[in-house]
Structures are given as C-alpha cells and as structure tokens.
N, C-alpha and C positions, 0 to 999 in steps of 0.2 A: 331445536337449536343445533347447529352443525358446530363439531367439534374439530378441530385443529391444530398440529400437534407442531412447533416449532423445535428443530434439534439444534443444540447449542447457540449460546446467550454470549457471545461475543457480539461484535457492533453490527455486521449482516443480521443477528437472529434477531436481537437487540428490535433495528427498522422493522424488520418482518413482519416481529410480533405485535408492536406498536402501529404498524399500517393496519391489519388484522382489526385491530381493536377499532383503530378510526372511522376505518372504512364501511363495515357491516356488526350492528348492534347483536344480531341474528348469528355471530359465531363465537364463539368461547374458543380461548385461545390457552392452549398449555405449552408452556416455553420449559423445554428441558435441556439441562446443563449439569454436565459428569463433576463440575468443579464447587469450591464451595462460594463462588463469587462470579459478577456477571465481566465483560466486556473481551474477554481471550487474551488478547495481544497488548493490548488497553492496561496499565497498571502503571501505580504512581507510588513511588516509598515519600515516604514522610517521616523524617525522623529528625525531629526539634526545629531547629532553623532549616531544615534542607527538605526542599521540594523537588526530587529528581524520578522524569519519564524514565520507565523501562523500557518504550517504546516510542511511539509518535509521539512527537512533544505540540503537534498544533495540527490544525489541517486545511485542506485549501477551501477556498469560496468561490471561484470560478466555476469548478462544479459544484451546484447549491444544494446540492441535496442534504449534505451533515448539517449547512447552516439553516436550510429552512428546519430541518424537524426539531431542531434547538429553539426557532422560533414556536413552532405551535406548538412545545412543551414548558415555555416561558422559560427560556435561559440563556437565550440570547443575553441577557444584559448582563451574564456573568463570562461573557469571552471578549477578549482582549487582544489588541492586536502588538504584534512584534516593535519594538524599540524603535524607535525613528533614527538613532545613533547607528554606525558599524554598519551599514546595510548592504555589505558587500559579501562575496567572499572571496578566498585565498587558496590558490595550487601552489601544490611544492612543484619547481622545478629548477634542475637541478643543486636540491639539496636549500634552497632559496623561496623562501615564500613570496607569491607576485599577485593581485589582483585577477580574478578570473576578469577577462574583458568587459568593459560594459558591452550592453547591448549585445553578449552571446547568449544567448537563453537552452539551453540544453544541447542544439546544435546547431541554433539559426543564426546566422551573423546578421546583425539591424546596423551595428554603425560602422562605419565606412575608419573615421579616426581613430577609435579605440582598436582595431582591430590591426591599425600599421602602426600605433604606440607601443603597444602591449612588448615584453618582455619573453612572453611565455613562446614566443612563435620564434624561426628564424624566418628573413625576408623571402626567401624562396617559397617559404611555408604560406606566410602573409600571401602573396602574390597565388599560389596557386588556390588557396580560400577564398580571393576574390574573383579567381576565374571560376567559381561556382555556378555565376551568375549565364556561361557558357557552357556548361555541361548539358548532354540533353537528357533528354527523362530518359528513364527507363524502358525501354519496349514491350518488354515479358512482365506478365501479371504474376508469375509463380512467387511466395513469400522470399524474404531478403532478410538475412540480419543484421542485425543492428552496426555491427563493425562492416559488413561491406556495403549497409548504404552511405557510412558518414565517410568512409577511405573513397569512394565512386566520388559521391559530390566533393567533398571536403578536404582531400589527402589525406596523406597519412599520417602528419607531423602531425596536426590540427586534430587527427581521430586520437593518438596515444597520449600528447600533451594535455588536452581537453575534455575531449565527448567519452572518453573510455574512463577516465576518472569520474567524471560526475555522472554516467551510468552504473559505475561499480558503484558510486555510493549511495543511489537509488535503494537499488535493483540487489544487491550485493550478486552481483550475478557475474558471467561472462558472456561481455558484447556477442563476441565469436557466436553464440548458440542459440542468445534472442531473436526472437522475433519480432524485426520492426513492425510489420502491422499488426501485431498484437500489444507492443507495447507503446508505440508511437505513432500509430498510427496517421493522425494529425499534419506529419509533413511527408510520408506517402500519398497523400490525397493531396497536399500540396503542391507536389513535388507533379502529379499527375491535374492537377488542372490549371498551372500556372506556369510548370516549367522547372522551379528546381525551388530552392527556400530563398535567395535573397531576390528573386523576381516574386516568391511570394509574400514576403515583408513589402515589396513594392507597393503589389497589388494592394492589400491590406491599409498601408498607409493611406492610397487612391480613398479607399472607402469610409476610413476613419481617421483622421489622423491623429488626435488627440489619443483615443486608443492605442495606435501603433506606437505613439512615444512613449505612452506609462508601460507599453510592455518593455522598451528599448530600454529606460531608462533606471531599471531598479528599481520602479516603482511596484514590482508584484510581490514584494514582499508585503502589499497593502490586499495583497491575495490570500495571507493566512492569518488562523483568529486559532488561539488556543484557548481551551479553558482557565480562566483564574485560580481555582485551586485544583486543578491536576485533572489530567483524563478518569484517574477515579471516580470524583466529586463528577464528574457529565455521565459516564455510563451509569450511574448509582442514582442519579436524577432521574436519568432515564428509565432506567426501571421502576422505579417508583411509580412510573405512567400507567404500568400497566395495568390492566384488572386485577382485582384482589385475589389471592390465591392460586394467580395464575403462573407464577416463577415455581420451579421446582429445581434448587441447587442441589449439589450430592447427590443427582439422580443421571448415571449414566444409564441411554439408553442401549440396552444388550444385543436386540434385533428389531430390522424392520420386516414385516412383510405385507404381501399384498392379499388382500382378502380376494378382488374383486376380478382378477387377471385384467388381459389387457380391455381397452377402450371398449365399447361397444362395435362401434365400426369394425373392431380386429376380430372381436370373435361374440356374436350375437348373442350368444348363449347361456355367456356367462355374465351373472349378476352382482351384486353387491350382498355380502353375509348376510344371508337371509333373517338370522336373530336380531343383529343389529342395524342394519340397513346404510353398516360403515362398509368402508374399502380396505381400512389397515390396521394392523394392530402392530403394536410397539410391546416388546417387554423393559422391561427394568427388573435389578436384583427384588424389589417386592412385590410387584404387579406387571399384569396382564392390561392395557388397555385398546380401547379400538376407538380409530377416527375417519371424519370424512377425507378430509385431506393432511399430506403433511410438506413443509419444507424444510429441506436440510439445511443447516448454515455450519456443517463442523469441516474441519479439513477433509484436505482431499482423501486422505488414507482411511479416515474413519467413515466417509460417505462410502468410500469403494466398501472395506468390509459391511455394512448397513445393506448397500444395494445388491450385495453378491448375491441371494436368493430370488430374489425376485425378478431383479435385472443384472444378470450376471454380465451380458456383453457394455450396458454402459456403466458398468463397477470394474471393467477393464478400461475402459476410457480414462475414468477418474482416477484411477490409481495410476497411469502416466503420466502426471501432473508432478514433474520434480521440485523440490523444496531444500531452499538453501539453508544453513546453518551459519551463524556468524555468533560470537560473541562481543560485550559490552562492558568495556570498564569507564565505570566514571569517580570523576576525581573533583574535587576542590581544592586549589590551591591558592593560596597568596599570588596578588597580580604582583606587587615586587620582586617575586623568584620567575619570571618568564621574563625570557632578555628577545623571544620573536615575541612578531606580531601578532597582537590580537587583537588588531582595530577590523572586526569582519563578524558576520555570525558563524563563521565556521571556516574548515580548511579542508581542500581532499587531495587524494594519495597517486600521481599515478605509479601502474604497475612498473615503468619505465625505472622509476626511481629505485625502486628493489627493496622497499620498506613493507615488514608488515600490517602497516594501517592503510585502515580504504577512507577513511575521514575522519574527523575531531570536529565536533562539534562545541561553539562557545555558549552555551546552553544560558546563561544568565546574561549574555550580550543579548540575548533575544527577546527573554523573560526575566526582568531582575526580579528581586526580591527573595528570588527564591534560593540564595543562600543570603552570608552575612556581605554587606558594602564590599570589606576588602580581599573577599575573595573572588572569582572568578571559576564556574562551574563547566568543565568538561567531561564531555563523552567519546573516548576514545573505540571509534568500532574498528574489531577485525575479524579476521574471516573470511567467510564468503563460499560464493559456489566454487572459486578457485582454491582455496584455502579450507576444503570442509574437516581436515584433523585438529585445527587452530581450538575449536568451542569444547575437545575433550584436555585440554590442559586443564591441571588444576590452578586453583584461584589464586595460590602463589606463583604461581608460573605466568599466569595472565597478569598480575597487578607491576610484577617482574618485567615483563615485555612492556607493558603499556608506560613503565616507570622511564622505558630505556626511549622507548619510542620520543614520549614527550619530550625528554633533554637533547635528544637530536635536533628534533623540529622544531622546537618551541624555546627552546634552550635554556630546561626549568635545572633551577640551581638550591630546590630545594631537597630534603631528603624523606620527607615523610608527607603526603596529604594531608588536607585538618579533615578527609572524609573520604570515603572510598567505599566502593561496591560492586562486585563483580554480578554480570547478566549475561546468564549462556541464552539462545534462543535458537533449541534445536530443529531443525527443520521448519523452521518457520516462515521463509517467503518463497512463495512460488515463483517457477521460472517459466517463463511464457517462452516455450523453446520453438525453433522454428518448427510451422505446421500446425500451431498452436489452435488457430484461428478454425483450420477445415477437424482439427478433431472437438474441439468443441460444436460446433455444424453434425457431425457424426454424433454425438451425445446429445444434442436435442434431437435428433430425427430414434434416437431410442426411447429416451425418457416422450415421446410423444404418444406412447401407447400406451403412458399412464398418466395422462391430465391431472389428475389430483393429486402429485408430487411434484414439487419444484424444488429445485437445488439452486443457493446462492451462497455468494462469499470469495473471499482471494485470490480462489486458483482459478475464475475462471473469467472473469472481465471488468479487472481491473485491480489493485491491491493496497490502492490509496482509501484512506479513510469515509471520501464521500462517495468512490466509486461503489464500495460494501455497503453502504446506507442505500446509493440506489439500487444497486442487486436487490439486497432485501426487498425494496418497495417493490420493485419489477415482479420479485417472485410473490409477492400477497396480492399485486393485483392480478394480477393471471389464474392465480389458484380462486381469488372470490371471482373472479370470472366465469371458472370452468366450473364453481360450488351454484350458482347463478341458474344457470344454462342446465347445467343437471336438474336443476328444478325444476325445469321448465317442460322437462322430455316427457 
C-alpha cells in the first residue's frame, strides 16, 4: 500500500486528503496538522445564542468544487442559502451610505440605468464608464494591476468610488500591487477576446440571456450557500470522512525531506531509499516517518521553510508569496440604536473617505438566527495590506475604533454591545502581487523534478474557499497519477 503524507488540515489539505481517499483504495493517507483542530482559517465561536464566523461566513457555487464534495460527503442538505431580504450592498460616499449600482459586479457595468442613477458616480464619471465600451484593448500581454486596468477601462472616479473599495474588501490588499491576471483574470480574457467588459456583458447576453440577467441582477447572491451550523460543523463533518486514524492534530511536522533526489529523468541513478522503497521522510517532535508521496497544504512561509532542503530554489519562490494582516471586531447590537442603513448585506469603505474600515459586514441580514431577533450581527473589518500595524493594537483599542467607526457610519447611539469579539488574523491572505502568475510558472518548472510532491492552498491559485478545495483535488490527482505511473516503470 503506498503511503501519503498530507501537511496541514485546513480546507486545501482537508480536499486533498479526502480525494486520496476516494480516489485510490491502494493508498493510506496521513493528514498532519501542528493545531489541535482541523480547517486553518475556517472557525466558528459559539457562544449561547450567537453564532459568529471568524472568517468566511459562506462560500460560492459557481465554482462547484466546495459544493460538489459537500455532496458526496452527504451535507449538502445542511447548507443554506443567503436571505432573500437586503440583497444589496452599500458604499460610503462621501460620508453617506448609497447602494453599490445594480448590475456592477466587481468591475463590470451590465446596466446601462443603474449606472446614470446611481449617486455614487459624478456625470463626467458616469459618462466616461460608459465610454468603456470604446476603449480598446490592451496591446502588450506583460501583467497589469488591478488599479490600472479598471482607471484604463473605467476611470478614475469609477476605480476609487467603486472597484478599489470592494477589491479592498476582498482582497484586503492594495489595487496598486495586484495582479489582475492573477486575481481577475476573467475580464483580462474578456477584455482580449471581446474588446473590453461592457462589449463583453454584450456578448454574453448574445449567448445566454437569462444568465446574463441573474448575473446583472442581484441575483448571485443565489451563488453562495453557507453551512447551517457554522464552518466548524462542515470542516468537522469533513473530517470525519476520512480514514480512521488517519488525522493527526498536535502534530507539527518539523522537516521534509527528500529520500529519492530528483526524478529519474534528472539524474538516473539515483533511486528511492533502498529500506523503504519511499521517497520522503517527514519528522515530527516523536517520530521519524517515510512516504511515497506527499502534498503540502500549510502556508506559504511554512512550505518555503519544509522545502528549504531539498528544494531550496522553489522555497525561494514560496516565501515571496506576501500575506496581508487585517483585523476583525464583531459586534451585536440592538437594530433600534442604528439611525443608518442597514437594508443591505454589508457596506464597504473606500480609502477616499479616510476612514479606518474596509467593510462591515451585516452578518445576520445574510444568516439570521444566528444571534437574538432584535439584534443585528456585525463584522467590522480593518486593516489590510495598507494598514498592516492596525492587527497589533490591543483589543481595547480595536473595540475602541470599531466603536467609533460604527457611530460615524451607521450612526449607532448605543453605548455598549450585547456581544463583542475581537479577531486578529495575522498574515493571513495572500497577495497575488504583480508577476504572480510567471513566478508561480517558475515554481512548477522546479517542484517538477520531484513528481511525488505537490503543494496546494491560498497563496497560489486562488484564495476563495472552492478555489483550495479544488487545489487540493488538483494536487491528489496528479500525485495518484504520478504514484500510478511509478508502478508501472
């Protein structure tokens, strides 16, 4: 039976391990995890009536990968979709809450009305948004970020009011550094086989329309499904899938390295540890073990040290993978102490305004139940990759801002929460900076001289919840590909 060593049990390792299992009966699968709990980023407090995300609070289904393995773990029939109510959201501008436009979708304008109603634009703004439709593409293939492809197509007004706000509160990142085809890829290919984004909405409607309207229309909030009792309760199912014995929490692993050196192809000579007839061995604080293959799912900083031995040039790679910091206060409060709006799932911040918060989340508009009827659950996030000294304040300092933030924006008039909870999250999103794309291209042309390790997870394509589920799966199927094929030779 070949053996396989999965490093960390967040939601990439989580699929991995679980593809592993599916896929081929003929491997045994060890999933190791330095924490005393599975899912990384994934964590749910519960405390009496209050059910409040540390993190993702749902995730999306256009990409199916989190939702199919929900299915063939039978738990689909415990995710639930977003409120029918509030399906909007809301930008501060200037100092004034206004519906983000229908039909803008990250940075694509669909409706022609909503977009010369809107509040949040001046008419020159309006007017140059709609001359998008006349810009021409781009010439040069070299990467673009994210702020000057949406100021090129879109202006400027249109990139600071809009696309820079609800990128920060992605991303917690800065436009300026991203990489749109790393992160958006989607209307770069647009943009290059149609001509620009509102000739590509065109196009699209041409082909579908009923499609094109549910995107235009608000209706993709019928795009996300979050677990009923918390991302706890889904990761914690999940595990449970696996082979018995197969989780190993409290077990950080100390070193990887490589028994076998590189491929065959690279150097003929050298073989698989002649005792074992493995390729790697792993320590941990109490053992030594050795496996056919393994994949990594922990961050980028803990892969780079793992890999620095054996592959020390692509454990340079991975440790250029920067990771933003942001912190998370959430709060409940009485809806009668809020004199703004909160007919919306959420509000975001732009930097224009000069406000500490990158978005406020209406967190029981989305999911009730999960505090009491007459309160109302917020997540005040700030931070960011612009803001990264914000997450070492202490928690009275944070609950202090966030107190101050709210009665500004929201115009809360009470004095005390019925519930509060400060959430640092130190280096925790990656930033796909420009050239993203060709150094990860440079990290698989290394990691390719060792076939039986695959590395997935956040930092490296994609950082949404179903994009780590299908990493994970990407990297098990490849590994029992290349474990296959080794049989064979």
């Amino acid at each position: 039976m070949k053996q396989v060593a999965v490093i960390g049990a967040g939601i990439s390792g989580l699929a991995a391990a679980l593809a592993l299992a599916e896929q081929t009966p003929d491997v045994q699968v060890t999933l190791f995890e330095g924490s005393d709990r599975v899912g990384g980023v994934l964590e749910t407090i519960h405390d009496g009536r209050y059910l409040v995300e540390r993190s993702a609070d749902n995730f999306a289904t256009l990409i199916p990968n989190a939702l199919e393995l929900s299915r063939r773990c039978g738990l689909e029939s415990e995710l639930i979709s977003p409120e029918i109510n509030n399906r909007q959201a809301l930008v501060l501008h200037r100092g004034k809450l206004l519906p983000i436009p229908a039909g803008f979708s990250l940075m694509q304008p669909t409706r022609i009305g909503s977009i010369m109603s809107t509040r949040t634009l001046s008419w020159s703004a309006k007017l140059r948004l709609l001359g998008e439709f006349w810009v021409p593409r781009r010439a040069v293939d070299e990467d673009e970020s994210l702020e000057s492809f949406s100021t090129r197509r879109l202006g400027r007004e249109t990139y600071e009011n809009l696309v820079e706000p609800i990128v920060s509160g992605i991303f917690t990142a800065d436009p300026a550094t991203l990489s749109m085809r790393a992160t958006m890829p989607q209307f770069v290919e647009m943009e290059q086989r149609t001509g620009g984004l509102i000739r590509g909405h065109l196009a699209a409607r041409k082909q579908d329309v009923a499609a094109a309207a549910r995107r235009a229309s608000g209706a993709r909030y019928d795009q996300f499904v979050a677990p009923r009792q918390g991302m706890n309760w889904w990761v914690n199912a999940l595990a449970q899938r696996l082979p018995a014995r197969s989780l190993k929490l409290n077990t950080r692993v100390l070193s990887l390295r490589s028994l076998a050196g590189p491929t065959p192809e690279v150097a003929k000579t050298q073989a698989t540890d002649a005792a074992t007839g493995r390729a790697w061995q792993i320590e941990t604080a109490s053992e030594s073990l050795t496996f056919d293959g393994v994949i990594c799912s922990a961050p980028a900083a803990i892969t780079a040290r793992l890999l620095s031995e054996s592959l020390p040039a692509a454990a340079t790679i991975v440790a250029t993978i920067p990771y933003a910091s942001s912190a998370v206060v959430a709060m409940a409060v009485d809806h009668n102490e809020l004199r703004g709006r909160t007919d919306a799932f959420g509000l975001i911040v732009p930097r224009k305004e000069g406000r500490q918060t990158l978005a406020i989340s209406f967190a029981s508009n989305k999911y009730p139940a999960r505090v009491p009827n007459e309160q109302l659950l917020l997540r005040i996030f700030l931070g960011g990759a612009l803001s990264p000294e914000t997450v070492e304040l202490s928690d009275s300092q944070l609950i202090a801002l966030a107190h101050t933030e709210l009665r500004d924006i929201l115009g809360w008039t009470g004095t005390a929460a019925k519930w509060q909870a400060v959430m640092r999250w130190r280096e925790a999103m990656p930033q796909y900076v420009l050239g993203h794309l060709d150094r990860m291209q440079q990290l698989q042309q290394q990691l390719a001289t060792f076939p039986t390790l695959k590395l997935c997870g956040a930092g490296y394509a994609g950082v949404g919840i179903p994009q780590c589920v299908r990493g994970g799966e990407q990297a098990a199927s490849a590994l029992v590909a290349r474990l296959n094929a080794s049989g064979l030779e």
